[in-house]
GUKOL-579439 format. One record per residue: residue number from 1; z, y, x of N, C-alpha, C, O in turn. Coordinates in steps of 0.1 Angstrom, whole numbers, plus 5000, padded with zeros to 4 digits. Example, Ala and Ser with C-alpha at 12.3 -4.5 7.8 and 13.67 -1.06 7.14 Angstrom:
2
   seq     nz     ny     nx    caz    cay    cax     cz     cy     cx     oz     oy     ox
     1   5078   4943   5132   5078   4955   5123   5078   4967   5132   5085   4967   5142
     2   5071   4978   5128   5071   4989   5137   5079   5000   5129   5080   5011   5134
//
This chain:
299
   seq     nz     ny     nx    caz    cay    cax     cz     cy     cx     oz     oy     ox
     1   2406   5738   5940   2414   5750   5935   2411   5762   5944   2407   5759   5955
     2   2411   5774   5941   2406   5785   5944   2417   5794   5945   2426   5792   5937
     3   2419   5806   5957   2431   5813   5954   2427   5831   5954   2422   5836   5964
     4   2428   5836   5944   2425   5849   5945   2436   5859   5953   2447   5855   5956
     5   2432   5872   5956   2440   5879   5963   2448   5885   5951   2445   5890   5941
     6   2462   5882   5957   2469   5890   5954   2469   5887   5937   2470   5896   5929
     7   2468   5873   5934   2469   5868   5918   2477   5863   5917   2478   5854   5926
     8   2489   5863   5908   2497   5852   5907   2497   5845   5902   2497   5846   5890
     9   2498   5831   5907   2495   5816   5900   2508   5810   5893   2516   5805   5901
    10   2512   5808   5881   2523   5808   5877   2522   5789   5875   2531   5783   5871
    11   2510   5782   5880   2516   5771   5876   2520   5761   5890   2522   5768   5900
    12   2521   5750   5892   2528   5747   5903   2515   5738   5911   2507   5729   5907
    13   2515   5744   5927   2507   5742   5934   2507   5724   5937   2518   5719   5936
    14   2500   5719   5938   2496   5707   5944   2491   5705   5955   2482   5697   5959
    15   2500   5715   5964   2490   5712   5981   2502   5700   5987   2511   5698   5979
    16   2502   5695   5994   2507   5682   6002   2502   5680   6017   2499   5688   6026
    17   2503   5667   6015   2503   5666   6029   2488   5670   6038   2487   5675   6049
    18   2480   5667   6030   2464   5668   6033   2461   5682   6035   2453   5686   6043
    19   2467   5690   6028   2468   5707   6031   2470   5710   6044   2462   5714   6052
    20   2485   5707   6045   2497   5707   6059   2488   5702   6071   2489   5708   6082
    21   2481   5691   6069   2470   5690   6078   2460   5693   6086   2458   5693   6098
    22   2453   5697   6074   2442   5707   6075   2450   5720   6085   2448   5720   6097
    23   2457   5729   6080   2461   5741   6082   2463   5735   6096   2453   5737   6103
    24   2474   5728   6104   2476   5722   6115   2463   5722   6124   2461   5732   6131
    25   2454   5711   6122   2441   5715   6128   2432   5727   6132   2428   5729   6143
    26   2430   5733   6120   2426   5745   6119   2435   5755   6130   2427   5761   6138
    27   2449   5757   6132   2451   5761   6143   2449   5754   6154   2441   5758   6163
    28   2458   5741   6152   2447   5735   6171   2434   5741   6176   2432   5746   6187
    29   2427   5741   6166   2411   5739   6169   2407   5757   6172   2396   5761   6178
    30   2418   5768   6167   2408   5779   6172   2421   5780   6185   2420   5788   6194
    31   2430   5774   6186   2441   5778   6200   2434   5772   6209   2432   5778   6220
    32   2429   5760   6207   2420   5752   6216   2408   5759   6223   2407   5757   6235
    33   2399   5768   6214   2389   5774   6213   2390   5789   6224   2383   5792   6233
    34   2403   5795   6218   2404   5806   6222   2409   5805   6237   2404   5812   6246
    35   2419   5793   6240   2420   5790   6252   2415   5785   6265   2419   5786   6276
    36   2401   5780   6259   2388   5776   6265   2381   5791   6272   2379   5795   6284
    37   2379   5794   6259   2368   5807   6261   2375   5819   6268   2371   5824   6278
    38   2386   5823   6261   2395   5837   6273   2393   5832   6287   2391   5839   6296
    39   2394   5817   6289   2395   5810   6306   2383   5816   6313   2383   5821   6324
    40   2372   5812   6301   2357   5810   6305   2354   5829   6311   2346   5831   6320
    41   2359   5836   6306   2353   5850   6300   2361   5859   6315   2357   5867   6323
    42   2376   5854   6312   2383   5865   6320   2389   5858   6337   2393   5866   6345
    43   2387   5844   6340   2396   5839   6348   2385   5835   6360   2376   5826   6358
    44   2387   5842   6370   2375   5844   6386   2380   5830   6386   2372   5822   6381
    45   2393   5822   6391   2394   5805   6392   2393   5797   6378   2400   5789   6374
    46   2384   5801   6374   2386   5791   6362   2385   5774   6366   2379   5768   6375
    47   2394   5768   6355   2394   5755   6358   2383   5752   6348   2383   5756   6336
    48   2373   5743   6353   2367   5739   6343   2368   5726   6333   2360   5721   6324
    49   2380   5721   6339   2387   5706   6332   2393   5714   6320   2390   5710   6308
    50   2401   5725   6323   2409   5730   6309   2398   5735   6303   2396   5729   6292
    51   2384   5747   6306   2378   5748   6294   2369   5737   6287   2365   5738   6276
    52   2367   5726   6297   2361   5711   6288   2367   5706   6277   2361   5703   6267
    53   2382   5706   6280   2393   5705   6272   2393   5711   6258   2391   5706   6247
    54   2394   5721   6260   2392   5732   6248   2384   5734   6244   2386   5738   6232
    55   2371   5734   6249   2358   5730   6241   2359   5721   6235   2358   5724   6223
    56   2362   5710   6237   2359   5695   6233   2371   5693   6216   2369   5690   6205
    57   2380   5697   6220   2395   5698   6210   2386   5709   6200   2391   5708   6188
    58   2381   5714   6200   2375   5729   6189   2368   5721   6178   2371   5721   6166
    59   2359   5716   6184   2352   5711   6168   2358   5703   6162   2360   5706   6150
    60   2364   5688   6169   2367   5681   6168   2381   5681   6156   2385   5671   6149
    61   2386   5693   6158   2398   5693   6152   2396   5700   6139   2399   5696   6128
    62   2390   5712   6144   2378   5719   6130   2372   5708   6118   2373   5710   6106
    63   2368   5699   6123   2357   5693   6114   2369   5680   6110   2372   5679   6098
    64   2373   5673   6117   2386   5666   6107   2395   5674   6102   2404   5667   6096
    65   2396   5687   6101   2402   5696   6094   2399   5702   6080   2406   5707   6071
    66   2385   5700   6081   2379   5701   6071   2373   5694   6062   2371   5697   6050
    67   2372   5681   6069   2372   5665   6061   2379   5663   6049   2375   5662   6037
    68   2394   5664   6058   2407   5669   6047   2408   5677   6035   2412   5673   6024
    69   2403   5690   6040   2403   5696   6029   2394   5695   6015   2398   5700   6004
    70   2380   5688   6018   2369   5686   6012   2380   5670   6002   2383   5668   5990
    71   2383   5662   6013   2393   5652   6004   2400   5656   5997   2400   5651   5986
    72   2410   5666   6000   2418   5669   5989   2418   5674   5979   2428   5672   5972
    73   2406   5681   5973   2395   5689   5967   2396   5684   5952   2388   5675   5953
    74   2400   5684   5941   2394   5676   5929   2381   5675   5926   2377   5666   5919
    75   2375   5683   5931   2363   5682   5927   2354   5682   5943   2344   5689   5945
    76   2360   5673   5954   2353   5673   5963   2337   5675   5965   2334   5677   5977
    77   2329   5674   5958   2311   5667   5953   2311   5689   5954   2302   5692   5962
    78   2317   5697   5950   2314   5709   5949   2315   5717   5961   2310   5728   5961
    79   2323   5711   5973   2327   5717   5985   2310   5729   5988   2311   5741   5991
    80   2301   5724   5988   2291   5729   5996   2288   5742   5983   2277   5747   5984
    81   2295   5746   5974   2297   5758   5965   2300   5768   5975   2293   5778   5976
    82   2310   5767   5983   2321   5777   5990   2309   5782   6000   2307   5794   6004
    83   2299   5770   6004   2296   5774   6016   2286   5787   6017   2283   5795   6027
    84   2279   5788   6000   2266   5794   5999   2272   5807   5989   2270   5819   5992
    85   2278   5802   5980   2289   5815   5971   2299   5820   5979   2310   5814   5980
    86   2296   5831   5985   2307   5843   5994   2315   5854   5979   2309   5863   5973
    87   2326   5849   5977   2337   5861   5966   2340   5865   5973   2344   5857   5983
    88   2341   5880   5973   2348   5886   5983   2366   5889   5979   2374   5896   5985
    89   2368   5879   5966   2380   5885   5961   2386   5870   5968   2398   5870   5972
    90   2381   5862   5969   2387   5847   5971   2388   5844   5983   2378   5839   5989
    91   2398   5845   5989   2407   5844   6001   2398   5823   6002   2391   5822   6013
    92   2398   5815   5996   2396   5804   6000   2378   5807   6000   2374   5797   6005
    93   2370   5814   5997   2361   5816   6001   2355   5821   6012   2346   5815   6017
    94   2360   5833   6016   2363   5845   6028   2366   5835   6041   2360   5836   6052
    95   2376   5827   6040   2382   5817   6048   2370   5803   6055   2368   5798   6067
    96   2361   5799   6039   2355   5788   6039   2345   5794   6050   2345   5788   6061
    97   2337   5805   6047   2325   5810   6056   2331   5815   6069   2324   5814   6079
    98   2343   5820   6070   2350   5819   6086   2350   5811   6096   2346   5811   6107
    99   2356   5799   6084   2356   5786   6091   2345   5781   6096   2344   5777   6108
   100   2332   5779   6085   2320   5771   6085   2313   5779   6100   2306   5773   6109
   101   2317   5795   6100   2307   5796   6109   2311   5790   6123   2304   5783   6130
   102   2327   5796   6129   2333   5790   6138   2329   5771   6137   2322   5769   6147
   103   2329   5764   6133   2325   5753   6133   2315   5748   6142   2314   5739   6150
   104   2302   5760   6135   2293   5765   6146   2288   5766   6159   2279   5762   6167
   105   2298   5777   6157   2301   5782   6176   2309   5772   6182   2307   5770   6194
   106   2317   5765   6178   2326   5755   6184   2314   5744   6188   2313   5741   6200
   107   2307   5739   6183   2298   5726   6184   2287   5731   6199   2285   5726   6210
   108   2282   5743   6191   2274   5750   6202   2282   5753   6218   2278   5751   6229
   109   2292   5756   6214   2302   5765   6231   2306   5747   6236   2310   5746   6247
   110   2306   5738   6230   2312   5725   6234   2297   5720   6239   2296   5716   6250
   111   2291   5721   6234   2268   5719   6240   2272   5724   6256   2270   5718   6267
   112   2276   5733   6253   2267   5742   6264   2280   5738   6278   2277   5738   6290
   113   2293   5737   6274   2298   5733   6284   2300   5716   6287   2302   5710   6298
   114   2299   5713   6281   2297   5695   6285   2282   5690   6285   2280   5679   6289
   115   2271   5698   6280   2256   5690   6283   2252   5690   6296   2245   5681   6300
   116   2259   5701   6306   2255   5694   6321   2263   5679   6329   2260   5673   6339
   117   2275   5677   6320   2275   5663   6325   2275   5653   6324   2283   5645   6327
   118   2260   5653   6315   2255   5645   6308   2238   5638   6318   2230   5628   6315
   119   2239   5648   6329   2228   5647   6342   2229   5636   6348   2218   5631   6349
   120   2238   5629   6354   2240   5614   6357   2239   5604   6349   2244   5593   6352
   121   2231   5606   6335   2234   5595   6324   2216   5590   6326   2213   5578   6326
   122   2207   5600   6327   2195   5589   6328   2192   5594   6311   2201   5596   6303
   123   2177   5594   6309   2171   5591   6294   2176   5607   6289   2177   5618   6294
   124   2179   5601   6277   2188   5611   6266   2194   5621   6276   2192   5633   6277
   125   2204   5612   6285   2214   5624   6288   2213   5631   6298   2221   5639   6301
   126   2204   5630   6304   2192   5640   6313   2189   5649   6305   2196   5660   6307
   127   2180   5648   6295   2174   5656   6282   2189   5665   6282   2191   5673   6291
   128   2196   5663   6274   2205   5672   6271   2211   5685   6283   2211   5697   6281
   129   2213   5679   6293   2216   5683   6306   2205   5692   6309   2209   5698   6319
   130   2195   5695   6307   2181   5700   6307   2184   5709   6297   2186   5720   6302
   131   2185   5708   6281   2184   5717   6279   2198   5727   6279   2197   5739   6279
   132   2208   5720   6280   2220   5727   6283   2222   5739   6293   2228   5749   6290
   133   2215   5737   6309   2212   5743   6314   2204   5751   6312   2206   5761   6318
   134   2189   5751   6301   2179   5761   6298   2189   5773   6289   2187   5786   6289
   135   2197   5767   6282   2205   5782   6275   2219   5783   6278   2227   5785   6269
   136   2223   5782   6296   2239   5782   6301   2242   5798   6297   2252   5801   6292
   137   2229   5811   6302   2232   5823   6297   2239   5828   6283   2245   5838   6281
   138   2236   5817   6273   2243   5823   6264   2259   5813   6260   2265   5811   6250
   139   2262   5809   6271   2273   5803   6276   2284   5815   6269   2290   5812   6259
   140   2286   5825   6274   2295   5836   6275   2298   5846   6260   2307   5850   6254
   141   2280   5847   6259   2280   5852   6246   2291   5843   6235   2301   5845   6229
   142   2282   5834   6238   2290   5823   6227   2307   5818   6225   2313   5815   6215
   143   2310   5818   6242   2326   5823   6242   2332   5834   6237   2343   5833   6232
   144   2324   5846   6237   2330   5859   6231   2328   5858   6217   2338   5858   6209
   145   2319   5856   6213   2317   5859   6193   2325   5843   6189   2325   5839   6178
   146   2329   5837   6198   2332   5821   6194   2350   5827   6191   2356   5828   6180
   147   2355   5830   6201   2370   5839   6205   2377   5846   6191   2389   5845   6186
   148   2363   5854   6187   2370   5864   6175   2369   5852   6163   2380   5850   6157
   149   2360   5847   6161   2360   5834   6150   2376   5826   6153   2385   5826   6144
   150   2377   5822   6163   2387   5811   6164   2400   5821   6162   2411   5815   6158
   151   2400   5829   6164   2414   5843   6161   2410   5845   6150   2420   5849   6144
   152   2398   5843   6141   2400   5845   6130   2404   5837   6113   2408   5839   6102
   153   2398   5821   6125   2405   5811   6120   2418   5810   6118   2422   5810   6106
   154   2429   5809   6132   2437   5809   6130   2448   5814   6124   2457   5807   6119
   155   2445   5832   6124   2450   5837   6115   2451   5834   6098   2460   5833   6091
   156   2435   5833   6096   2431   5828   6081   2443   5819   6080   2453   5826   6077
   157   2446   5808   6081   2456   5799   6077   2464   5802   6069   2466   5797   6058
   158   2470   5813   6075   2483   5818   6070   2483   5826   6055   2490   5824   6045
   159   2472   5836   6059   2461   5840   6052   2463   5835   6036   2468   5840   6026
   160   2457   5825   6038   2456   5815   6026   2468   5813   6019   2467   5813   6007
   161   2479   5811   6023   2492   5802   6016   2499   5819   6015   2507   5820   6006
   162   2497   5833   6023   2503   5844   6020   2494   5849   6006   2500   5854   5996
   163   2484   5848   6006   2478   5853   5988   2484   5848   5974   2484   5854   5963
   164   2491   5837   5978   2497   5835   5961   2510   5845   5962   2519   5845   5970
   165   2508   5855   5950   2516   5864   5955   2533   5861   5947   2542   5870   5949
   166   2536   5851   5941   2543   5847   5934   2555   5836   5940   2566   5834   5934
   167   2550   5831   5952   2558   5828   5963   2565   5830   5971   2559   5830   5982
   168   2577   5833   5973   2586   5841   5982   2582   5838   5995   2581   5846   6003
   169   2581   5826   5997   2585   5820   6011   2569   5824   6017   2569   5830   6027
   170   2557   5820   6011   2541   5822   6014   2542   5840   6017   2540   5846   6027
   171   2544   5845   6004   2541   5857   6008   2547   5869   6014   2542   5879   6018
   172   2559   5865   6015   2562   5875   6024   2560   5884   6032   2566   5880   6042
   173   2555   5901   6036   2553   5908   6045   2559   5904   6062   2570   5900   6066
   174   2549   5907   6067   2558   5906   6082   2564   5922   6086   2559   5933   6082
   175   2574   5919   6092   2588   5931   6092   2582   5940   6083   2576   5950   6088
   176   2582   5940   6070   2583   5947   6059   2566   5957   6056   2564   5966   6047
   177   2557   5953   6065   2546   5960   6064   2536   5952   6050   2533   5940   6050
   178   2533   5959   6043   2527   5957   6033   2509   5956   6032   2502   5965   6029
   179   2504   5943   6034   2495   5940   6034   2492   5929   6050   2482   5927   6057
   180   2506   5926   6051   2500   5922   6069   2511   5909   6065   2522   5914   6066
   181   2511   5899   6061   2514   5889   6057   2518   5882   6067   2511   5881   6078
   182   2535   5875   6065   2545   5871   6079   2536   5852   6084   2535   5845   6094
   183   2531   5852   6070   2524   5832   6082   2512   5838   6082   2508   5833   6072
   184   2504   5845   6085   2495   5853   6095   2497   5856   6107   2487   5855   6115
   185   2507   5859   6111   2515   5860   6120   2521   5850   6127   2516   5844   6136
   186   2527   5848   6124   2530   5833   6125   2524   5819   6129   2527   5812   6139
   187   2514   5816   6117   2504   5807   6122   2494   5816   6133   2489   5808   6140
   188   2492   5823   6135   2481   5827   6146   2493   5826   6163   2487   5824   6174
   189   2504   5828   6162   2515   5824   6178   2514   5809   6179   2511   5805   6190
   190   2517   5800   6168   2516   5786   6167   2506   5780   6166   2507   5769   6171
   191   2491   5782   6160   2483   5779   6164   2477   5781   6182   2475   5772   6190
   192   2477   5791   6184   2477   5790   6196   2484   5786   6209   2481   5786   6220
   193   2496   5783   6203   2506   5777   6217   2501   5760   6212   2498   5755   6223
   194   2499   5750   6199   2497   5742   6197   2484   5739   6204   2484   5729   6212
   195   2473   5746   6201   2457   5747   6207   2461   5745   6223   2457   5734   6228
   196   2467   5754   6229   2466   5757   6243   2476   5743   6246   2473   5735   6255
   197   2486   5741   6238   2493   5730   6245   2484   5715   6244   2485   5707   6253
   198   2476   5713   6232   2466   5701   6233   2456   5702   6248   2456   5693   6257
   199   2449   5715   6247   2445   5716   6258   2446   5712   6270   2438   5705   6277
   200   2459   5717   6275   2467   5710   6288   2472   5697   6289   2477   5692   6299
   201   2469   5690   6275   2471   5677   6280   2459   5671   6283   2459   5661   6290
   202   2447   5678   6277   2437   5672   6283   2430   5674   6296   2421   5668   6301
   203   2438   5687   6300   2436   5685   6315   2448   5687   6327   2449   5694   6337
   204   2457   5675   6319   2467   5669   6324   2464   5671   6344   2467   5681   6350
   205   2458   5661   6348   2455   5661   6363   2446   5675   6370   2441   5676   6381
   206   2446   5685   6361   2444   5699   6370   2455   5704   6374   2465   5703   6368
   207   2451   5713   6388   2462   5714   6396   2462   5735   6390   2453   5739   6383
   208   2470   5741   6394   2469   5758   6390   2468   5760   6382   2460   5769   6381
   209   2476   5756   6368   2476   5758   6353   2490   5761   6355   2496   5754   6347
   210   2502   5771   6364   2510   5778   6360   2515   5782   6350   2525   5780   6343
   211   2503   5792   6351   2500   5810   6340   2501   5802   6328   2509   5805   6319
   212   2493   5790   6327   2488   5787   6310   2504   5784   6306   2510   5787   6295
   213   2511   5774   6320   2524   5772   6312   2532   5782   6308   2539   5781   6298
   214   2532   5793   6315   2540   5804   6316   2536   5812   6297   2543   5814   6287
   215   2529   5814   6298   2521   5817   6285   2528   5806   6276   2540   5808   6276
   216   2526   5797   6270   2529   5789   6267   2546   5788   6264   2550   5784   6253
   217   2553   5791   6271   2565   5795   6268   2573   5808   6266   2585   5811   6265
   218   2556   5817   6269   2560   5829   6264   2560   5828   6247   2567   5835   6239
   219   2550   5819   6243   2545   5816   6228   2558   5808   6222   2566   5815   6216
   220   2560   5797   6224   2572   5793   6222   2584   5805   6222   2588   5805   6210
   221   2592   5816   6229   2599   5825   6228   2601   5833   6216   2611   5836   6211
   222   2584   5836   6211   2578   5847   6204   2580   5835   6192   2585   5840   6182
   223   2578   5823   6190   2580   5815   6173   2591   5813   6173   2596   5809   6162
   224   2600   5813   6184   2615   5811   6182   2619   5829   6172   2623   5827   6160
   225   2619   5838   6174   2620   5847   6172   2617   5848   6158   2625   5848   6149
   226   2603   5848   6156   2601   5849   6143   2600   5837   6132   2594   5839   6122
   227   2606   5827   6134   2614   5819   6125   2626   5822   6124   2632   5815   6115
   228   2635   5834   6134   2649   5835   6127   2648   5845   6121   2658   5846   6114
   229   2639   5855   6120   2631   5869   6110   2630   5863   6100   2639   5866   6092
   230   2617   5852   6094   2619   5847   6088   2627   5845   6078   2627   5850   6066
   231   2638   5832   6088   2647   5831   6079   2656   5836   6073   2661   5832   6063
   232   2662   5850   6081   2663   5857   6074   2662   5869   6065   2670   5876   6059
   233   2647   5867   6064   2640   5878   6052   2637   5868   6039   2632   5873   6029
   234   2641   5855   6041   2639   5848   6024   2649   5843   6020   2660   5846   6026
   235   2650   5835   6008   2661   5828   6004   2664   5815   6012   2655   5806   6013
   236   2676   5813   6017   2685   5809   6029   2680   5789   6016   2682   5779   6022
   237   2678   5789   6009   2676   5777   6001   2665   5772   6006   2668   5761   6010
   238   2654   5776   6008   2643   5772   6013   2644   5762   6031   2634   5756   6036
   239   2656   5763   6035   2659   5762   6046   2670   5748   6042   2674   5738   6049
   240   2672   5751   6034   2685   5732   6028   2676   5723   6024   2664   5723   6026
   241   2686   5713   6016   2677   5703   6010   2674   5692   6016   2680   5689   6027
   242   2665   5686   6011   2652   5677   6016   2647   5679   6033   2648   5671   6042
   243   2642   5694   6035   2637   5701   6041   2644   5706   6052   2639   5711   6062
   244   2659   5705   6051   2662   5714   6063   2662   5699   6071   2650   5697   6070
   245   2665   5691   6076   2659   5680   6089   2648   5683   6096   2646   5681   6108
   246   2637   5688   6085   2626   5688   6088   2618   5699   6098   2608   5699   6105
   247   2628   5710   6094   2628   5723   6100   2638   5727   6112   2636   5737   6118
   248   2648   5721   6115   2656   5723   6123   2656   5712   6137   2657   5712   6149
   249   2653   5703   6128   2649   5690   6141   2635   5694   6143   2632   5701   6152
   250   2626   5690   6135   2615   5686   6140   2608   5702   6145   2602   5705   6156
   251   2611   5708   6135   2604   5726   6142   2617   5727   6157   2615   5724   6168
   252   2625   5732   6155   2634   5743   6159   2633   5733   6176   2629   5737   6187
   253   2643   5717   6170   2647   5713   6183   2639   5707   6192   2638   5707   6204
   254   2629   5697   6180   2618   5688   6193   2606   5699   6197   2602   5703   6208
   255   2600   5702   6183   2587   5714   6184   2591   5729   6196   2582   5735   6201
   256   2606   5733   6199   2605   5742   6203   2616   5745   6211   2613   5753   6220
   257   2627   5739   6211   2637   5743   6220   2635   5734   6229   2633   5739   6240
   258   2635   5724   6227   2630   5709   6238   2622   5712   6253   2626   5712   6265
   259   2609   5715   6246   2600   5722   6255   2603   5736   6261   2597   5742   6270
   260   2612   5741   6252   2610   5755   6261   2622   5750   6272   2618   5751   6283
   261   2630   5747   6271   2644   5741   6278   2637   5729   6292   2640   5730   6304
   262   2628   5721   6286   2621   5711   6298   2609   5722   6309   2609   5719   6321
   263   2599   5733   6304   2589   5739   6309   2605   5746   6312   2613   5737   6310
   264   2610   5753   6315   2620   5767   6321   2624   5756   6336   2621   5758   6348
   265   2633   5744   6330   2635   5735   6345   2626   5734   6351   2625   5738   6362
   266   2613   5728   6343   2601   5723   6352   2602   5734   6363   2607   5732   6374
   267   2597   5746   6360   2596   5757   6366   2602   5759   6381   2597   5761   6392
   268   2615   5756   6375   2627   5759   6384   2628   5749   6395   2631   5753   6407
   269   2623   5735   6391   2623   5725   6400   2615   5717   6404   2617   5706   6409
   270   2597   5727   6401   2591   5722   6399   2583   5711   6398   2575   5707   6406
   271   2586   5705   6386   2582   5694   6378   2573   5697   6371   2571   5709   6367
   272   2568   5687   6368   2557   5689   6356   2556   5676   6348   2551   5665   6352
   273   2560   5679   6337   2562   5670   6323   2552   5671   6319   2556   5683   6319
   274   2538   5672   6315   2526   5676   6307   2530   5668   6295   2537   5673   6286
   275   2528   5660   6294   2529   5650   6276   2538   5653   6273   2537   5661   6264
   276   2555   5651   6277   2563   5651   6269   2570   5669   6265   2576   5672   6256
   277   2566   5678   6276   2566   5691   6268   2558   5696   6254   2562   5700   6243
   278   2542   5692   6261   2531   5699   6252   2529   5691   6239   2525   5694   6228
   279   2535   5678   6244   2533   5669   6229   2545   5669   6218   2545   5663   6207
   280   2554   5675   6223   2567   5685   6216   2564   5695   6210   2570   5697   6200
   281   2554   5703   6213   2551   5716   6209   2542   5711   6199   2545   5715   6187
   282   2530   5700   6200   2522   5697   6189   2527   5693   6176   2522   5696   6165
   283   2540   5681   6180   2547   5676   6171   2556   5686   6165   2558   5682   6153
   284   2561   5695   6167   2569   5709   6165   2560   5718   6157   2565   5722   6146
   285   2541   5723   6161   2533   5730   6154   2529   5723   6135   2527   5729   6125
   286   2529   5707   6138   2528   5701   6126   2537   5702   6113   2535   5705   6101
   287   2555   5698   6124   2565   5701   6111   2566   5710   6108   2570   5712   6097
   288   2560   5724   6119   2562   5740   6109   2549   5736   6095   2550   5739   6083
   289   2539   5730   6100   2529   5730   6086   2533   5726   6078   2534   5734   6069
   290   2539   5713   6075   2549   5706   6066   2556   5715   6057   2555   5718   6045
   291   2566   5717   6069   2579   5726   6064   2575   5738   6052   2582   5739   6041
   292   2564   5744   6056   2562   5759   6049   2554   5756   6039   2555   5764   6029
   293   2543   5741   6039   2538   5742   6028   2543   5733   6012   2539   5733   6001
   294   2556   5723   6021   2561   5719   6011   2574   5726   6008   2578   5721   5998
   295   2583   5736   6013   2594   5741   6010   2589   5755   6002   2597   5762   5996
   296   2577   5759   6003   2574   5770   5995   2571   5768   5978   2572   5777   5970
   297   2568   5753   5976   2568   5747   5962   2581   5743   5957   2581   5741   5945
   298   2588   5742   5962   2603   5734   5958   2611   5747   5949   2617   5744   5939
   299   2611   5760   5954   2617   5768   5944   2609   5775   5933   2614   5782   5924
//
């Protein structure tokens, strides 16, 4: 299925859980991305466990992200249509070549930071390590043009489910600006606190990741905020039902109040929970995909 800008689709969407998925990943993978490379680009101590981390999480999440979506597909056998036909009217096109290219740069920026320690392996993994090192210079390049892709990913998400313009809950404006779509917004704070929080678990045992927590529950602050914008710029129904457990537990309390309440103690006394904060926020980034892409079909 295909979604034009700004068309309205009067019959009833069939996205599910494989959607909710996709979209999920797709933010991991450019928060992962962006949080690697801002490290790589701007940070004199960089840790290089967190940008391995975030390298390594970028494709990885990208490309089972996209798996998904090719499965969900009715006519999966046609996926490689999107890749070579650019519509500039079709939001699921515009998006497809976003993605495909970031995919790219993710594979490549994950080369170039994990082929050197591949130098203790002997054979092959010498070779790689060799050539990893022959192109480390475009190490940085590849962080910066990789950065705007993965911001552009993430945003896209929202992107996508904001074009059916027939949807209250998808399309919505953020605070009332017209053309700047509220889960654009949205998904691009939670993609990235989800990305950055996968991240940190994978470099659980580094020591000077503060800032990242601090960040991190600056992002959490900022989705607290605008999920009560939100909810109150749509119909208060979208929020009952089926659905409200789904959004008040799984988003509000485990996905976001949990961790922000456990990271503020940590802080205070300093502790450090790594799994059970960051894997709150992950589990929290998922039920918001859930939440928004099956409560937007129900009215």
């Amino acid at each position: 299925m295909d979604v034009t800008w700004g068309m309205p689709i009067q019959e009833h969407l069939p996205w599910a859980g494989m959607i909710a998925l996709y979209l999920f990943l797709a933010g991991i993978a450019g928060g992962g991305f962006l949080t690697a490379s801002l490290t790589d680009l701007f940070n004199k101590n960089r840790s290089e466990q967190l940008i391995k981390s975030g390298a390594l999480i970028a494709p990885i999440a990208i490309v089972l992200g996209l798996g998904l979506l090719v499965v969900d597909l009715s006519r999966p056998l046609t996926f490689w249509k999107l890749l070579i036909y650019i519509n500039t009217h079709s939001v699921m096109s515009i998006g497809t070549f976003i993605i495909s290219t970031f995919v790219t740069f993710a594979f490549i920026y994950a080369f170039l930071v994990w082929g050197k320690s591949f130098s203790s392996k002997g054979g092959l993994g010498a070779t790689i390590a060799k050539l990893a090192g022959k192109f480390s210079a475009l190490r940085k390049p590849v962080a910066l043009l990789g950065a705007v892709l993965a911001l552009s990913t993430t945003t896209y998400t929202g992107f996508l489910l904001s074009a059916v313009s027939t949807n209250a809950l998808w399309s919505v404006p953020f605070l009332g600006l017209v053309g700047v779509p509220f889960l654009a917004v949205l998904f691009l704070i939670s993609g990235v606190s989800t990305g950055l929080a996968a991240t940190l678990i994978g470099a659980a045992k580094e020591e000077g990741l503060g800032l990242y927590k601090k960040v991190d529950v600056v992002l959490i602050v900022l989705e607290i905020i605008l999920l009560m914008v939100l909810f109150l710029s749509v119909n208060p129904l979208y929020f009952t039902g089926t659905m409200a457990n789904l959004f008040w537990i799984g988003v509000m309390m485990i996905g976001l109040m949990l961790p922000l309440v456990l990271s503020v103690y940590g802080m205070i006394k300093d502790r450090h929970w790594v799994l059970p904060v960051y894997g709150a926020v992950i589990v929290g980034g998922l039920c918001l995909r859930y939440f928004i892409v099956f409560s937007g079909q129900m009215l």
